[in-house]
DRENDO-1510 file (C-alpha; in Angstrom, 1 decimal, always signed):
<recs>
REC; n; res; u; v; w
REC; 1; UNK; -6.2; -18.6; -18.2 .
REC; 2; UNK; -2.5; -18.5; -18.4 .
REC; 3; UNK; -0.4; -15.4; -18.7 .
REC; 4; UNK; +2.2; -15.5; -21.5 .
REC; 5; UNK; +5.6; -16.8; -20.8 .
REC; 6; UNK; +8.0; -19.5; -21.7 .
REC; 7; UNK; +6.7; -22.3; -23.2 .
REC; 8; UNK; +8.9; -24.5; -21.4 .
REC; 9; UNK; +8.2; -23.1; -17.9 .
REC; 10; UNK; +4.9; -21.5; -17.7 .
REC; 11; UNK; +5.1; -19.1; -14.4 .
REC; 12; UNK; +1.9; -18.2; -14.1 .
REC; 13; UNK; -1.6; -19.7; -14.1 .
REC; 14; UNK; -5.0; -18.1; -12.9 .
REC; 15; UNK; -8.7; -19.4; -12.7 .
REC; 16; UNK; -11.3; -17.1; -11.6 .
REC; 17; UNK; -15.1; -16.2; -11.7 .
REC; 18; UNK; -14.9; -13.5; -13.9 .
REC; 19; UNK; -17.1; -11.5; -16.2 .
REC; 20; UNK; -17.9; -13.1; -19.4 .
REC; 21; UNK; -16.2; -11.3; -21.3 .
REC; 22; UNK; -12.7; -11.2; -19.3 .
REC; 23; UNK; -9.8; -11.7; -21.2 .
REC; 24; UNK; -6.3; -11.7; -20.5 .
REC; 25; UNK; -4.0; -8.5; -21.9 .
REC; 26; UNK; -1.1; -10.8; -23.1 .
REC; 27; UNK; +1.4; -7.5; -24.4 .
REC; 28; UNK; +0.6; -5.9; -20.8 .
REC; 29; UNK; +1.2; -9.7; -19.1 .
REC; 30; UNK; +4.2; -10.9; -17.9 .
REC; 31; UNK; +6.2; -13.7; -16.9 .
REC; 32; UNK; +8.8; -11.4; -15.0 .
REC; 33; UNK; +12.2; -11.2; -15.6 .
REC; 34; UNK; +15.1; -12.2; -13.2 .
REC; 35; UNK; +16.2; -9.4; -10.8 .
REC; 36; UNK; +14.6; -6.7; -12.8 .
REC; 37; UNK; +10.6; -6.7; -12.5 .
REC; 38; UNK; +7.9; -9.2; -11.3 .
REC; 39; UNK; +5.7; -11.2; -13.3 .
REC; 40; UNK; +2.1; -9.6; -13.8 .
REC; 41; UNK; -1.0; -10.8; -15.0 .
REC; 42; UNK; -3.5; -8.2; -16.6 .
REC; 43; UNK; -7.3; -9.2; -16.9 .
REC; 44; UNK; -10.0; -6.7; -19.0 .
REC; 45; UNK; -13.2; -6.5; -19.0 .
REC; 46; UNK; -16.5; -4.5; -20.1 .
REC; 47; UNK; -15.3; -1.2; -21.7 .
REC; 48; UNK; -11.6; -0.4; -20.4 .
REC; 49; UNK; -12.0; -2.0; -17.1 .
REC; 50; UNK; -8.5; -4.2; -16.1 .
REC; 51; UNK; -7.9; -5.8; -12.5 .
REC; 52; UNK; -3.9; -6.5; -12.8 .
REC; 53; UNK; -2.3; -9.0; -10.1 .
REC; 54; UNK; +1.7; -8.5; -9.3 .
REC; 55; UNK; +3.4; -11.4; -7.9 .
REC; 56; UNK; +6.8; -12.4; -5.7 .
REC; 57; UNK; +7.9; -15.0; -4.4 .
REC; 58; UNK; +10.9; -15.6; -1.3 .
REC; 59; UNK; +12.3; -19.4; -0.9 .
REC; 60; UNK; +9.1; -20.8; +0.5 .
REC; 61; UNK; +6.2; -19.0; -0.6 .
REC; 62; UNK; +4.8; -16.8; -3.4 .
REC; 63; UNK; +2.1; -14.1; -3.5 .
REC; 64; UNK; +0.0; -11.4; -4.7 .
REC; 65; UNK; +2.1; -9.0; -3.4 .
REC; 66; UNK; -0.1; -6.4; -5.1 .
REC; 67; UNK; -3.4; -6.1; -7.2 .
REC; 68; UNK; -4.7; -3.2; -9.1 .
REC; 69; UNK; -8.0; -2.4; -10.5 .
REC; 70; UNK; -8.8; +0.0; -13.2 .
REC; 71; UNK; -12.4; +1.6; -14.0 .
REC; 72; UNK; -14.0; +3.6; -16.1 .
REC; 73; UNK; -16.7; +6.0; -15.1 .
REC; 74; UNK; -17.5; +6.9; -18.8 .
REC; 75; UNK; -18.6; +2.9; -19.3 .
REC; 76; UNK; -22.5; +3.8; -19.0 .
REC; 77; UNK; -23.1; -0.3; -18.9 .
REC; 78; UNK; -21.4; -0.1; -15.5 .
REC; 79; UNK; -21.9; +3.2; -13.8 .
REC; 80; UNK; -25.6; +4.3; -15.7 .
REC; 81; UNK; -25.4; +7.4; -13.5 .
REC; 82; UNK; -22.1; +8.5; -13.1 .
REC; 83; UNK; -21.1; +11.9; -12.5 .
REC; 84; UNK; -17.9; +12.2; -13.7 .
REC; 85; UNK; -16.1; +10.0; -17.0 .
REC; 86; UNK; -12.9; +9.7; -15.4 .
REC; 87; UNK; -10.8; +6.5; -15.3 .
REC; 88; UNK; -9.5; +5.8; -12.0 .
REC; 89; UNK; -7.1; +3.6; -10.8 .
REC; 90; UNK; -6.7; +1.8; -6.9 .
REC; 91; UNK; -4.6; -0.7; -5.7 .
REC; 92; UNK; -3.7; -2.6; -2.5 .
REC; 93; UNK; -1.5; -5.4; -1.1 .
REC; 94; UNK; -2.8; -8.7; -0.6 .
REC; 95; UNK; -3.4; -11.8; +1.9 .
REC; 96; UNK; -3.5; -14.0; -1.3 .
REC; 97; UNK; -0.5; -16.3; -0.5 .
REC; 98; UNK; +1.0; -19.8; -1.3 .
REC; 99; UNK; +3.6; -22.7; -0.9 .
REC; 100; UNK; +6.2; -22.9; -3.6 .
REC; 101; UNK; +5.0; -25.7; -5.6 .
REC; 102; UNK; +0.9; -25.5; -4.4 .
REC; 103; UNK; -1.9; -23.7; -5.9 .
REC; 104; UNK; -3.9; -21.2; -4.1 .
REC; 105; UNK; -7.5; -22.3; -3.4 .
REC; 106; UNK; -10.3; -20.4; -2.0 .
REC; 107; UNK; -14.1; -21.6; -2.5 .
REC; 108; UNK; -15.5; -19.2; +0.0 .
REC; 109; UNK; -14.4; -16.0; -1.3 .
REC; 110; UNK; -11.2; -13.6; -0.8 .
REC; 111; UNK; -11.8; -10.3; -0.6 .
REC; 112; UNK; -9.5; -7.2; -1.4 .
REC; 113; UNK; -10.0; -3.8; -0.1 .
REC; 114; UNK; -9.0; -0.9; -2.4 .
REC; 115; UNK; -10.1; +2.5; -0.9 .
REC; 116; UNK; -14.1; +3.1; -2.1 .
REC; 117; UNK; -13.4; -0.4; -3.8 .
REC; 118; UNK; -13.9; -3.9; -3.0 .
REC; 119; UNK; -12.4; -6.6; -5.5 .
REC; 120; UNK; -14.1; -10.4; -4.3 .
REC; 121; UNK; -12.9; -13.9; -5.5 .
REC; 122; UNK; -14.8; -16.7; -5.6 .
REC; 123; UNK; -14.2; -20.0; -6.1 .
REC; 124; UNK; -10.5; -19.0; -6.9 .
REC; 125; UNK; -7.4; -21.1; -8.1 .
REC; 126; UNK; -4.3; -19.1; -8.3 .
REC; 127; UNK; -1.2; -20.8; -9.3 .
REC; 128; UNK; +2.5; -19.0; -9.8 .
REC; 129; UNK; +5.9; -20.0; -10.5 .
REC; 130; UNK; +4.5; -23.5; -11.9 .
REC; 131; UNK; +7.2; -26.1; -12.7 .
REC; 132; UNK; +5.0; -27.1; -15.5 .
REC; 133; UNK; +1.9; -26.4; -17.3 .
REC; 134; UNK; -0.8; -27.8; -15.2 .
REC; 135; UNK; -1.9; -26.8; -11.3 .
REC; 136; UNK; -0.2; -28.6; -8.8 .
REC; 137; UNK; -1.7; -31.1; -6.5 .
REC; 138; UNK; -1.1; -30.0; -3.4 .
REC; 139; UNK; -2.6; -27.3; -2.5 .
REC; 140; UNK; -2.6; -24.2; +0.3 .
REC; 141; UNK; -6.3; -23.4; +1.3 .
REC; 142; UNK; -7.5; -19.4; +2.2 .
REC; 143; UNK; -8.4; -19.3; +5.9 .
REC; 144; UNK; -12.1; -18.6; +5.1 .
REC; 145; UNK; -11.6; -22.1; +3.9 .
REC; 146; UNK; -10.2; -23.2; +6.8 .
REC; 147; UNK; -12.8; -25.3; +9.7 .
REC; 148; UNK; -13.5; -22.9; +12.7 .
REC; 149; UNK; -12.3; -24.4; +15.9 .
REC; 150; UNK; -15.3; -26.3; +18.3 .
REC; 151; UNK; -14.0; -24.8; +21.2 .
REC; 152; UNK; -12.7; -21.3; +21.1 .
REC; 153; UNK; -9.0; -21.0; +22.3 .
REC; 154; UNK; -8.5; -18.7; +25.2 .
REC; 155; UNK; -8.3; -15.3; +24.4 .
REC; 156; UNK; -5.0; -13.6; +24.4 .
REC; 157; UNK; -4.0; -10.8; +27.3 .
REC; 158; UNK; -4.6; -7.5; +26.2 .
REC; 159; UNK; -1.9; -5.3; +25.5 .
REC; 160; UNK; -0.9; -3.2; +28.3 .
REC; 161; UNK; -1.1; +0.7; +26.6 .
REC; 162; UNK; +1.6; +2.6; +27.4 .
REC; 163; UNK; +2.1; +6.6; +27.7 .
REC; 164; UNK; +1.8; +8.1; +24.1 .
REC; 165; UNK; +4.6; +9.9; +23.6 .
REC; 166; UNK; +4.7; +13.4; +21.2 .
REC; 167; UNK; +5.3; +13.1; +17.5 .
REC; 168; UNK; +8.9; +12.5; +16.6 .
REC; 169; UNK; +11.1; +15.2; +15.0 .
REC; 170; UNK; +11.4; +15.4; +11.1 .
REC; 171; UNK; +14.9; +14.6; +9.8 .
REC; 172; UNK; +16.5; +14.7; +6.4 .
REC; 173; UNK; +18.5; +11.8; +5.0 .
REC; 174; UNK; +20.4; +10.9; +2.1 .
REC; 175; UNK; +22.7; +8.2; +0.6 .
REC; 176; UNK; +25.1; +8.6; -2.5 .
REC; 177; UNK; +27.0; +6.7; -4.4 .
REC; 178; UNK; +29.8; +6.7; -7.2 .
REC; 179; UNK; +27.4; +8.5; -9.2 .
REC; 180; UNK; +25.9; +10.9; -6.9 .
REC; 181; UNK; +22.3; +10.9; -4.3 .
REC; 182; UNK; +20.2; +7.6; -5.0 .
REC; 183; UNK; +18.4; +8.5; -1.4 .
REC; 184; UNK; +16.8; +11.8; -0.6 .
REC; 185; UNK; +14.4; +11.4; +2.8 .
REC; 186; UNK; +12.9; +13.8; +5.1 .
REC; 187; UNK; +10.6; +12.1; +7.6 .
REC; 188; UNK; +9.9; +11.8; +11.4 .
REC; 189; UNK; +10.0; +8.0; +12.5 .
REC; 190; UNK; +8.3; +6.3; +15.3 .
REC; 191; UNK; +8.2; +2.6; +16.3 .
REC; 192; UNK; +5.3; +0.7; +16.9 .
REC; 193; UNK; +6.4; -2.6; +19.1 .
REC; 194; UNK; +3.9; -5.2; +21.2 .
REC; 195; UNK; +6.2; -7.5; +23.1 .
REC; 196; UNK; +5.8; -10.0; +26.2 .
REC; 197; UNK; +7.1; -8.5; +29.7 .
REC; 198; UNK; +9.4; -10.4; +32.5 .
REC; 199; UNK; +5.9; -10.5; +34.4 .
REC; 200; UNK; +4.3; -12.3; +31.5 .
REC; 201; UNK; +2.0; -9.5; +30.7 .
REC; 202; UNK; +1.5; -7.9; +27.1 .
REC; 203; UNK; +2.6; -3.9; +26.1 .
REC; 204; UNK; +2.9; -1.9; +23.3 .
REC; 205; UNK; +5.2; +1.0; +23.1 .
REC; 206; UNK; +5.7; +3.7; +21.3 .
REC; 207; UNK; +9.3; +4.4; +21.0 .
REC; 208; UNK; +10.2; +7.6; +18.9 .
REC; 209; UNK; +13.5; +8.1; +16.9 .
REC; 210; UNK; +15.3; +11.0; +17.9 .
REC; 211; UNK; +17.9; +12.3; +14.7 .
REC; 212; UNK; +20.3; +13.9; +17.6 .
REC; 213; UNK; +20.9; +10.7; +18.9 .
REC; 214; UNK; +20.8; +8.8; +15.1 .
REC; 215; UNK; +23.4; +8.6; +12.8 .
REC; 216; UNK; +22.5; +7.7; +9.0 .
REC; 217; UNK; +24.6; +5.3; +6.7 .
REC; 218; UNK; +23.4; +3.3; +3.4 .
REC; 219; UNK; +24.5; +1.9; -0.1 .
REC; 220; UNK; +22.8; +2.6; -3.8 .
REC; 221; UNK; +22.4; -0.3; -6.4 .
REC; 222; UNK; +20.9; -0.6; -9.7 .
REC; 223; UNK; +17.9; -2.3; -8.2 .
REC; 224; UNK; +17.9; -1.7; -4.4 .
REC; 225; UNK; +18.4; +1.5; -2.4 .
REC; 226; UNK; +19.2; +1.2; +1.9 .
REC; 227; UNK; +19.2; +3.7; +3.9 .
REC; 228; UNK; +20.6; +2.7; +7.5 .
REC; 229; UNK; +19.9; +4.6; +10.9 .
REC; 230; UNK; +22.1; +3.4; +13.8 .
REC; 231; UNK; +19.7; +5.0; +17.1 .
REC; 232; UNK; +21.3; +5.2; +20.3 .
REC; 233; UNK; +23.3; +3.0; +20.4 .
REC; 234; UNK; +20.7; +0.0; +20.4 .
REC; 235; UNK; +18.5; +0.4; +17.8 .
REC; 236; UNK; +19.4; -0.6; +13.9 .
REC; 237; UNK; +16.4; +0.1; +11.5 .
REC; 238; UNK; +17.1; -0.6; +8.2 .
REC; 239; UNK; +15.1; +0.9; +5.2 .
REC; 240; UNK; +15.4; -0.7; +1.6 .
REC; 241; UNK; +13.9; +0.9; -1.5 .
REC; 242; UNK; +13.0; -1.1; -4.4 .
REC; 243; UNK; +11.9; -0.3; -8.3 .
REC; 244; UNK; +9.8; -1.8; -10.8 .
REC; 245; UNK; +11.8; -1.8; -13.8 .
REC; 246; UNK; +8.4; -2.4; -16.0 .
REC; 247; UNK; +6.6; +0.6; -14.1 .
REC; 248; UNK; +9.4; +2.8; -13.6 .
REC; 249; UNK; +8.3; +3.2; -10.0 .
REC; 250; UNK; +10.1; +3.3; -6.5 .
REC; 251; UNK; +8.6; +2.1; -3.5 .
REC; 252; UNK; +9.7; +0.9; +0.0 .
REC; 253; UNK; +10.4; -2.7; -0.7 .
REC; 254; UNK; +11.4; -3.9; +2.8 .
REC; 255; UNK; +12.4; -2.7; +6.8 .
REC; 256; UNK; +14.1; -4.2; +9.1 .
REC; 257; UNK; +14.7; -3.6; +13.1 .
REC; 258; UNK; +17.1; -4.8; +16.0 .
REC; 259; UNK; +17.0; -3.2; +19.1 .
REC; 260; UNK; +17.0; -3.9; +22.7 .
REC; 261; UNK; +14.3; -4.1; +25.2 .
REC; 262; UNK; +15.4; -4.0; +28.9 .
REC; 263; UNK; +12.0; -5.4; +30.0 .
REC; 264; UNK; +11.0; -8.0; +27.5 .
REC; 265; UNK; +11.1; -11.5; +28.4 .
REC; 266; UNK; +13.6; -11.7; +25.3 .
REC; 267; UNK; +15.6; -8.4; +25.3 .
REC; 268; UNK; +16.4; -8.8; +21.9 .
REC; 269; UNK; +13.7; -7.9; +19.5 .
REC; 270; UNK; +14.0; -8.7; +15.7 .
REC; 271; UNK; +11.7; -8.0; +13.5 .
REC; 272; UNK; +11.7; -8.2; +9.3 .
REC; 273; UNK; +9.5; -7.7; +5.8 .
REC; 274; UNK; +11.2; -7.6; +2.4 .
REC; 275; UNK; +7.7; -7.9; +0.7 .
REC; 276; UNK; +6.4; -4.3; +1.2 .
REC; 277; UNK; +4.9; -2.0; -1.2 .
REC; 278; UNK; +4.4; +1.3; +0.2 .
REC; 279; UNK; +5.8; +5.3; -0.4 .
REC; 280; UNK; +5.6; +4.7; -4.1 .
REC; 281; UNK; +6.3; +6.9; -6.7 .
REC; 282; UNK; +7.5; +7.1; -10.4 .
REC; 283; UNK; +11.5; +7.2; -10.9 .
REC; 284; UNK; +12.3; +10.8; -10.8 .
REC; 285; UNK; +9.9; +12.3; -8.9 .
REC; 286; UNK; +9.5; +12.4; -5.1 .
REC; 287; UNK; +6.0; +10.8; -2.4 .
REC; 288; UNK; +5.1; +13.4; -0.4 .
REC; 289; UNK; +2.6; +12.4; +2.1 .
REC; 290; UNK; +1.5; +15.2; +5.0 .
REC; 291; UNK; -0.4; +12.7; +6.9 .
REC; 292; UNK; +0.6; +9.7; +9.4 .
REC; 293; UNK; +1.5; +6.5; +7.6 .
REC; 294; UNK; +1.3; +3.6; +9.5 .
REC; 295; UNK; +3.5; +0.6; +7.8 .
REC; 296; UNK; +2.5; -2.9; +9.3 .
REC; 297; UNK; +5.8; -4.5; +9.2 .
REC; 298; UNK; +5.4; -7.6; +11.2 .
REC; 299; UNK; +2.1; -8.7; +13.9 .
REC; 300; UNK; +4.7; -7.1; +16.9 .
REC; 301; UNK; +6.4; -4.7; +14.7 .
REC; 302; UNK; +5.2; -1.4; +12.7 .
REC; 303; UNK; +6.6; +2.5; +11.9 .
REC; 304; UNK; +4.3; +5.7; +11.9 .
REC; 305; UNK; +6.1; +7.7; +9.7 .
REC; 306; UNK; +5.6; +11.3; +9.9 .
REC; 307; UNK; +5.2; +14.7; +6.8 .
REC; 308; UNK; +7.3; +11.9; +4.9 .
REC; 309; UNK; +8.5; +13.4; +1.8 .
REC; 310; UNK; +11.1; +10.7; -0.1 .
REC; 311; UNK; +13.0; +10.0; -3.5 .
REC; 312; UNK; +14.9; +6.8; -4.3 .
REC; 313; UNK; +17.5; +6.0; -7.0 .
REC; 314; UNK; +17.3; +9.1; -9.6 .
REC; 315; UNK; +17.4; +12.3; -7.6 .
REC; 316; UNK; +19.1; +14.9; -9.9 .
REC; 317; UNK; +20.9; +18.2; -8.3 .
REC; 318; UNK; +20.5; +16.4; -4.6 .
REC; 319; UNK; +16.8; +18.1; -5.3 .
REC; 320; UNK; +13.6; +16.4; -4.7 .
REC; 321; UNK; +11.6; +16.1; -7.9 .
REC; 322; UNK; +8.1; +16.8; -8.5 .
REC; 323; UNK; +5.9; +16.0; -6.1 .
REC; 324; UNK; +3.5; +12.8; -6.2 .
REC; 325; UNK; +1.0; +13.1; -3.2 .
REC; 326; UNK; -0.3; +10.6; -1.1 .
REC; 327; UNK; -4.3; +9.6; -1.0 .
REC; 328; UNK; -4.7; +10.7; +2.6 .
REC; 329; UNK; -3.6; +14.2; +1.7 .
REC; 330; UNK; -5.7; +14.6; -1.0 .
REC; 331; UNK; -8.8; +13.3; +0.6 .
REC; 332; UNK; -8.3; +15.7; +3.4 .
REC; 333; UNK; -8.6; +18.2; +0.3 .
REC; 334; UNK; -11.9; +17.1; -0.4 .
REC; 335; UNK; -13.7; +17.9; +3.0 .
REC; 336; UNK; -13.0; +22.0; +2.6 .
REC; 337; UNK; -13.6; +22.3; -1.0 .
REC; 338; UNK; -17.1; +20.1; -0.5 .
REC; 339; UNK; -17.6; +22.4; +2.9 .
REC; 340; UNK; -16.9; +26.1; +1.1 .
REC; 341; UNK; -19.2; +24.9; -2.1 .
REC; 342; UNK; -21.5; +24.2; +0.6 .
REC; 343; UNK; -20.7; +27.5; +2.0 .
REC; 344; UNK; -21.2; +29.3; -1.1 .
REC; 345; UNK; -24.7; +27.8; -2.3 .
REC; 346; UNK; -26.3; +28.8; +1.4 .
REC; 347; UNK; -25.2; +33.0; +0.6 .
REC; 348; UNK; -26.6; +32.4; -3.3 .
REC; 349; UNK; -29.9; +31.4; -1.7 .
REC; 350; UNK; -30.2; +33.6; +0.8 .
REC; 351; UNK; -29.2; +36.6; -1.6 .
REC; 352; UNK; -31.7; +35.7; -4.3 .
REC; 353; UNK; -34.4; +35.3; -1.3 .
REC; 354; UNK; -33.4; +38.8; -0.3 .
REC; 355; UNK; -33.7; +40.5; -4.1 .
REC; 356; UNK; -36.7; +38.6; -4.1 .
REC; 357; UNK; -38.6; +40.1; -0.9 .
REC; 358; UNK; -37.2; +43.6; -1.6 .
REC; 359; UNK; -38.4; +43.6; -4.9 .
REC; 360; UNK; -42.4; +42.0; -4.1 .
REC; 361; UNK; -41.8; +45.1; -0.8 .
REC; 362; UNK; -41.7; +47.9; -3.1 .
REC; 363; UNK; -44.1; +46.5; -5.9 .
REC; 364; UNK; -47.1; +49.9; -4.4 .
REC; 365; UNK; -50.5; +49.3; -4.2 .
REC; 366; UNK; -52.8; +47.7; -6.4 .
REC; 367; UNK; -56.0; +49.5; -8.5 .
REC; 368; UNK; -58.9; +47.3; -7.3 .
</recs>
């Protein structure tokens, strides 16, 4: 199946084991569009049911950066005993990656983890960014393709764990530009780094970022939003918000760190992801999430970002907009509405058993 495009430079191709009935959605499908979105491909099946795939690509490789299901409880072919008719949507990033100029190929199965959802592959050839209209020959295989070793390698040192230290203060933050606030941020920010020692043993540290010692900078462009946090004089993290012109949605596109490490066996520790998807939100409004986000930025690099509440590129008044929450917070929702229903049915049963016995106590004597 090929998503529509250019008929001189197909970008995308895609060959799955799909329902029978899957088709691709070519209005919703896209090729993409330089600098201003990322080409898509949109699948349906059954009865409103659509599994969308978002692609990106840097010099070497391309991927599925993210994929998106869409269900519909009301679809009694599906979900015979559903409780509710909703349609609900889930989405994830994805290990689905290739060379520029190869095909994706995975026989064994890929699968993609989307909250109480789980999207599998099989026997998958994914293809993006082709220089013509046919797969390419070479080829970049999944690792559950891959041989496993005959000999297993030696396993690695653990890391040494460090103190935990508390949670790190919430800060605000904003940038502006010529035509006003493109950042609004309020957020506690803690690093997340495993690193080698001079002793040749493995830690990972916890290293908190404390906003009396930080001092905040950034730029705002049409497409791309930085925030910049200089940290004690050693430490550089970088923050860059992208948007989806298509979806009209912000997100943290990519983070960046420098700092130095007194103790590593290379004191200067770099670490970089420009292919991130996360805090996202439509343009205008704000994420607001309550809970600990963990961002996996690199294998020795993440941030555990803290009561993050964020707004990139339109922030009218220097105000954050309404507020989109986060799934963890409303989850957490769910455990005291389910306990006080709970709650609530116990007293109901025990009243009506006590209106029962009082009436049967007072009912007198029988004639016999």
């Amino acid at each position: 199946m090929a998503a529509p495009g250019s008929a001189r430079r197909p970008l995308l191709l895609l060959l799955l084991l799909l329902l029978l009935d899957a088709t691709v959605v070519l209005n919703r499908s896209s090729c993409g569009k330089e600098n201003t979105s990322d080409p898509s491909l949109v699948i349906a099946f059954g009865r409103g049911h659509t599994l969308t795939l978002n692609f990106t690509r840097n010099a070497t490789r391309y991927s599925v950066q993210l994929m998106s299901f869409v269900y519909n409880l009301s679809d009694t072919h599906l979900f015979p005993n559903a409780s509710s008719k909703e349609i609900k949507t889930v989405e994830s990033i994805t290990d689905i990656r290739a060379d520029i100029d190869k095909k994706y190929r995975c026989v064994s199965g890929t699968q993609v983890h989307m909250n109480n959802v789980t999207v599998t592959l099989h026997d998958a050839t994914i293809q993006a960014y082709l220089s013509n209209s046919s797969f390419s020959r070479g080829e970049t295989r999944c690792e559950q393709d891959r041989p496993s070793p005959t000999t297993a390698p030696p396993a690695p040192p653990s890391p040494s764990p460090s103190p935990v230290p508390k949670s790190p203060s919430v800060d605000k933050y904003n940038v502006s530009g010529t035509n006003g606030t493109c950042l609004l941020a309020s957020m506690g920010l803690q690093l997340n780094l495993t690193y080698e020692r001079k002793d040749n043993t493995t830690v990972t540290r916890l290293l908190n970022i404390n906003p009396n010692k930080t001092s905040a900078s950034g730029s705002c462009g049409a497409h791309l939003v930085t925030l910049e946090l200089h940290s004690e004089g050693t430490t550089v993290l970088l923050f860059q918000f992208g948007m989806n012109a298509s979806s009209s949605r912000f997100f943290l596109q990519g983070i960046q760190l420098n700092t130095i490490l007194p103790d590593a066996r290379d004191p200067a520790f770099k670490a970089a992801n420009g292919s991130l998807r996360a805090l996202q939100a439509t343009v205008g409004n704000s994420y607001k999430c309550n809970a600990e986000e963990h961002v996996r930025v690199t294998k020795a690099f993440s941030v555990n970002i803290f009561k993050v509440w964020v707004q990139a590129f339109k922030v009218e008044g220097g105000q954050f907009g309404s507020v989109e929450e986060c799934l963890l917070d409303e989850n957490s929702m769910l455990i005291p509405i389910a306990v006080g229903g709970a709650l609530a049915g116990l007293v109901l049963i025990v009243l009506i058993a006590y209106l029962v016995g009082r009436k049967r106590s007072h009912a007198g004597y029988q004639t016999i």
